[in-house]
N, C-alpha and C positions, 0 to 999 in steps of 0.2 A: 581544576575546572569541573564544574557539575553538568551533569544533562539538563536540558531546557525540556521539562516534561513535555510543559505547554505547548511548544512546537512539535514534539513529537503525536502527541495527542490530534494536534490540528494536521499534521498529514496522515493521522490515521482516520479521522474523522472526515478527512476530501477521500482517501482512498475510498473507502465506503460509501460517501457521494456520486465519485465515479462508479461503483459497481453495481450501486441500484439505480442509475440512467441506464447501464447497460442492460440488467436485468428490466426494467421497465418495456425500453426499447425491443428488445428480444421477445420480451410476453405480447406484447401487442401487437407484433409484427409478423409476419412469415419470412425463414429466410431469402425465399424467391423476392419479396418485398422491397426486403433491406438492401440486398445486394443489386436491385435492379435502382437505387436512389441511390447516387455518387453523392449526396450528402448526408446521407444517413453512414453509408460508410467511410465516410471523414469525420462523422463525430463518433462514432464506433473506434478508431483510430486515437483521435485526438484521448478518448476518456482511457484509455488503456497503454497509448502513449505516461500520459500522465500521474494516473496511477503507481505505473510500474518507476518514474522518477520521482515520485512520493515513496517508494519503496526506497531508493535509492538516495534522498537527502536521506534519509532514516540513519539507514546502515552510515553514510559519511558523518552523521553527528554523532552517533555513539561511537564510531570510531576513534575521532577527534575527542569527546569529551570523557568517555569514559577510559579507551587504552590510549590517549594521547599520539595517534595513529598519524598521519593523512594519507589516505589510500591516494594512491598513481593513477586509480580510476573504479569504478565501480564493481568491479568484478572482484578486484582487492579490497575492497571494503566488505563484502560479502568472503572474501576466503577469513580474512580475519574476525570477524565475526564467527566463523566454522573454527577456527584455531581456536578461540577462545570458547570454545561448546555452548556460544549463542544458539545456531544452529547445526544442524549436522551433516555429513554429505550428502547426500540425496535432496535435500534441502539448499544447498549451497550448491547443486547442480541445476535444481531448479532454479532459482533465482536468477542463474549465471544465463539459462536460455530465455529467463523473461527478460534480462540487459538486452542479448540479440534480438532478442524479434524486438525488441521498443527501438535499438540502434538500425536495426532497416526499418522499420516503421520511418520513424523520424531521420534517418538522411534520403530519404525518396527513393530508397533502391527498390525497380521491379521485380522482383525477388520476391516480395511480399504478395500473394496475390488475396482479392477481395474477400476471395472466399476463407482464406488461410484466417485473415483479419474477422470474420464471421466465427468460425470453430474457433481461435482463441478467445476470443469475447463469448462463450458460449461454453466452455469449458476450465477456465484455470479460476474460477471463485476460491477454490479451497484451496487453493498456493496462496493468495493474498490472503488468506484467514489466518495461514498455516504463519506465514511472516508477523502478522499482528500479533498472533496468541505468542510468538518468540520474543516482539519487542514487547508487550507489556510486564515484565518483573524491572525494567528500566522505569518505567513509569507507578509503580506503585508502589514505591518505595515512600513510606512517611514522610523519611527526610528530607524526602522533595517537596512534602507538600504542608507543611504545616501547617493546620489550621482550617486545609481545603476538603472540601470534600467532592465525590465524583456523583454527576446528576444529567439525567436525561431530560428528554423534551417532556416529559411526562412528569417531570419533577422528583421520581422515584430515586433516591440514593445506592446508586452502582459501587461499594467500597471496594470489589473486585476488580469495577474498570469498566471498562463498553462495555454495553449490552450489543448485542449482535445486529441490530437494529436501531438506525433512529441516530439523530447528532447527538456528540455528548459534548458538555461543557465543564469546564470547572466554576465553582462556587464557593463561596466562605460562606460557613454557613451564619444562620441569622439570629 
């Protein structure tokens, strides 16, 4: 079984969706702002909720497709990815507390409080970077891609992979 780049591509390319709403959101706002609008801070919630589950198909599909895996749950999809020097401890500790706060997040435990949901949305951009720069050698691998090449909104040809910025798509070229 091979990796489905394309899917991996397309939750790297929502996570990034999710983080520039966040980052948007945060620029234009104050956090007295945010946190006094209970829907600002449910979409603050939901994009980092989500995110961090775009993290988490990630790691279940290279687990499944590349070490023939099925993790018992996401924590173990991230340890095996650390056994296999995907990522590394510190790494694979981080991951394991953005599971927690996404698992209170998303089963309603008051635990979480608005503000907690504010500083994380405000502070973990470079873990999600840090995740994406580890699954791209999954993804640029030729063999996946015969024929294709990697292209921004700009039309600029990325053969390295995402640009840091901006949707990417795949393309054959013309």
């Amino acid at each position: 079984m091979t990796i489905d780049a394309e899917r991996v591509m397309q939750r790297i390319a929502f996570i990034r969706e999710q983080l520039g709403d966040i980052k948007m959101l945060t620029s234009a706002k104050s956090s007295s702002e945010i946190l006094a609008d209970k829907f600002l801070v449910k979409g603050l919630k939901y994009s980092l909720q989500t995110a961090v589950e775009a993290m988490i198909d990630i790691a279940f599909h290279i687990a499944a497709k590349k070490y023939h895996y099925a993790p018992e749950d996401a924590r173990d999809a991230f340890r095996l990815l650390k056994m296999n020097g995907v990522i590394g401890e510190e790494e694979w500790k981080t991951f394991s507390a953005m599971v927690g706060f996404r698992n209170r997040m998303g089963h309603l435990y008051p635990t979480v409080s608005d503000e907690r949901v504010y500083e994380f949305s405000t502070s973990n951009f470079d873990d999600f970077e840090v995740f994406i720069d580890r699954m791209m050698p999954f993804i640029r691998s030729k063999d996946w891609f015969p024929g294709f090449q990697f292209l921004c909104k700009s039309g600029k040809n990325f053969s390295d992979g995402f640009p840091k910025e901006g949707l990417v798509f795949l393309s054959r070229p013309c």
